[in-house]
C-alpha positions in Angstrom: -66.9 84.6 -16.2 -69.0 82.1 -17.8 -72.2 81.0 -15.8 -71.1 76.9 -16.7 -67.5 77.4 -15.5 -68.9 79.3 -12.5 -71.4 76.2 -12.0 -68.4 73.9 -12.4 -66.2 75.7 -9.8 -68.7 75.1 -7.2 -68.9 71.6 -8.1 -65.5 71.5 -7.8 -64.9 73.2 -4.5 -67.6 71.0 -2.8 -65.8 68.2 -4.6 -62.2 68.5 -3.5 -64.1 69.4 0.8 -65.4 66.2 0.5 -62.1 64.5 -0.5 -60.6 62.2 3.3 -57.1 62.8 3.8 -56.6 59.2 3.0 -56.3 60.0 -0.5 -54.1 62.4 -0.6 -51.6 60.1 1.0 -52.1 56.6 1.6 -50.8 54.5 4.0 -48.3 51.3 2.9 -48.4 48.5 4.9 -44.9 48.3 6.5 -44.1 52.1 6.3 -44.1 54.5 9.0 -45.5 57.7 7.0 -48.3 57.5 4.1 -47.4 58.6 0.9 -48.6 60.5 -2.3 -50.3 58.7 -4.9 -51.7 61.1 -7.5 -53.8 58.5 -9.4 -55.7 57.0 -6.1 -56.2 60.8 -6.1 -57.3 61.4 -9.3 -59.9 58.4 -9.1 -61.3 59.8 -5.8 -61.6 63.3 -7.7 -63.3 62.3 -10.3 -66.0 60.3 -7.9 -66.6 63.6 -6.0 -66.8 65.6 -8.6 -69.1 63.3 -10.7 -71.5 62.9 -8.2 -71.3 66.8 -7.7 -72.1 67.3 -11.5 -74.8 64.6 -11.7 -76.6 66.4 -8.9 -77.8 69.3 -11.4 -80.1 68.2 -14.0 -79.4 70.6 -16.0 -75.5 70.9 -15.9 -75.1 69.8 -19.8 -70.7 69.0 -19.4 -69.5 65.7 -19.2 -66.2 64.4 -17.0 -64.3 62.5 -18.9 -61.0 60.9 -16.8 -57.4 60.6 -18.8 -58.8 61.1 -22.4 -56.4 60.0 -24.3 -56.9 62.7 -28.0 -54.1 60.8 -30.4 -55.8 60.6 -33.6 -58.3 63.3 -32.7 -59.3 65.5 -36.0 -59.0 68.6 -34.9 -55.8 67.9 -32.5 -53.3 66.4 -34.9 -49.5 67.7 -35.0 -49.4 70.1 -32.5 -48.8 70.0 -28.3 -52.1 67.8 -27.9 -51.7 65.3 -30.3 -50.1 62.6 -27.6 -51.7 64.0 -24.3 -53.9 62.6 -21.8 -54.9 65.4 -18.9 -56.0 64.2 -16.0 -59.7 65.3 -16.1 -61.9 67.0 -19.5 -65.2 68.5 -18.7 -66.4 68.8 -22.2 -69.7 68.1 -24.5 -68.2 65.3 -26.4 -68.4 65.8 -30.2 -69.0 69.5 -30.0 -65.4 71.6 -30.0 -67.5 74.7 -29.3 -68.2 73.0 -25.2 -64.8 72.3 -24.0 -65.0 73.9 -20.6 -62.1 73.0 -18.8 -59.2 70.9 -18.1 -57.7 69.6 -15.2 -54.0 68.5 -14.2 -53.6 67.3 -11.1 -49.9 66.7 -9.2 -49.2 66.0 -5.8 -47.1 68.8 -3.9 -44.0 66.9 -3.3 -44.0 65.6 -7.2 -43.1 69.1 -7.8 -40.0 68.3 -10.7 -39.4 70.5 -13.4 -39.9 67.7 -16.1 -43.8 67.1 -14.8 -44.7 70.5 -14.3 -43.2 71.6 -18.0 -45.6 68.5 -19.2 -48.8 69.7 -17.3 -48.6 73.6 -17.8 -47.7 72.6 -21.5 -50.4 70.2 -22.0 -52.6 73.3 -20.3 -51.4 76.3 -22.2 -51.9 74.1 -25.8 -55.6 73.1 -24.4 -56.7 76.5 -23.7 -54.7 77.9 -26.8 -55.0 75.1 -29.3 -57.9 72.8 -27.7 -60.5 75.2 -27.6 -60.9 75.1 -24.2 -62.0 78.2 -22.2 -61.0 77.1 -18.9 -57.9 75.5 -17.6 -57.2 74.5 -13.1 -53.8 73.0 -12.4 -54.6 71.6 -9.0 -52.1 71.1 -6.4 -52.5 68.6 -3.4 -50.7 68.3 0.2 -50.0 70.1 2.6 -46.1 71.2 2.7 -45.9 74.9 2.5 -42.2 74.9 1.2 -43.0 72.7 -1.3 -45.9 74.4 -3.0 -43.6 77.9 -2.8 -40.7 75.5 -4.4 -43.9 74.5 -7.4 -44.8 78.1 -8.1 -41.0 79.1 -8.3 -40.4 76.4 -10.6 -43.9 77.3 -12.8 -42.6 80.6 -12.7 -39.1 79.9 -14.4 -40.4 77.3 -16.9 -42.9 80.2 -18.0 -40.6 82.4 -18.3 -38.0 80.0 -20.3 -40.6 78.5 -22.9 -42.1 81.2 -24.1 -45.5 81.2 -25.4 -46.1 77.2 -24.7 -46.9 78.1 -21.2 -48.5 80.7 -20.6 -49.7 81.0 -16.7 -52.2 83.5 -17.5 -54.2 81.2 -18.6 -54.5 78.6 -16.2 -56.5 78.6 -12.7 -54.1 77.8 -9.9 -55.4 76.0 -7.0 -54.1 74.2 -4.3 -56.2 71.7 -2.2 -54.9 70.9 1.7 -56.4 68.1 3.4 -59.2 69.2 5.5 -60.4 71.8 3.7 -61.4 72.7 0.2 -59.2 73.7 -2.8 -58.1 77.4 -2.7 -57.1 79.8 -5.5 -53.8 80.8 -5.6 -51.6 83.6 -7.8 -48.8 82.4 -9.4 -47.1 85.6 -8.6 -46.8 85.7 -4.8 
């Protein structure tokens, strides 16, 4: 495995440790139990994982958030030509240092529609994008529910053919408390 995605990973673990429960599911004035906000998420990802990145002078990726490509040269009529992903680490302008990209969905957002989008929007940026790494990232902490993911990945895999194609995309799922874990799609 690459040295920079191996560099990256650890960024990333540390990253997701360092994320407080709190944003995985936030508390609403008025209700009883907290709930799952993937963007308040997201946006505490991203901080952790910047600040991880930044801390290596010689880590030459940028994180980009949301990146919308529409328009983009090299991206035009295909899977990623109206796509934002949740996170990019890339070396903008240079298609030969896409690293990785990121999807991120809460654990009890689990519908088939959303996870079509995501391992899609995966599969065409490893495939089409040039991208030699791809993490879907799970949150939460409801065992059924990540099983009830994976069993839905599974089927949408198997229905669409080459558009998603699990084998090349990193599953990991990230419990409060802890950091993110590696996970097989075939249990």
């Amino acid at each position: 495995m690459e040295k920079n995605f191996l560099a990256f990973l650890e960024f990333f673990l540390k990253a997701t440790e360092k994320i407080e429960e709190v944003y995985m599911q936030l508390p609403v004035a008025g209700k009883e139990d907290p709930i799952y906000r993937e963007r308040v998420y997201c946006y505490e990802l991203y901080h952790r994982l910047r600040n991880e990145m930044t801390s290596r002078d010689n880590f030459p990726y940028m994180l980009c958030g949301e990146l919308d490509k529409r328009g983009h040269p090299y991206m035009r009529g295909n899977e990623l030509d109206k796509v934002k992903p949740d996170l990019l680490v890339h070396v903008p302008g240079d298609m030969g240092k896409n690293l990785v990209a990121i999807e991120v969905k809460a654990i009890n957002n689990a519908n088939r529609d959303g996870i079509k989008k995501d391992l899609t929007c995966l599969t065409a940026f490893r495939s089409k994008g040039n991208y030699k790494n791809a993490i879907y990232l799970i949150y939460g902490n409801e065992h059924i529910n990540f099983k009830n993911f994976v069993d839905k990945a599974l089927i949408l895999a198997e229905d669409q053919g080459n558009k998603i194609d699990l084998d090349l995309i990193n599953l990991y799922w990230h419990r409060p408390g802890s950091e993110a874990k590696k996970k097989e799609w075939k249990t």
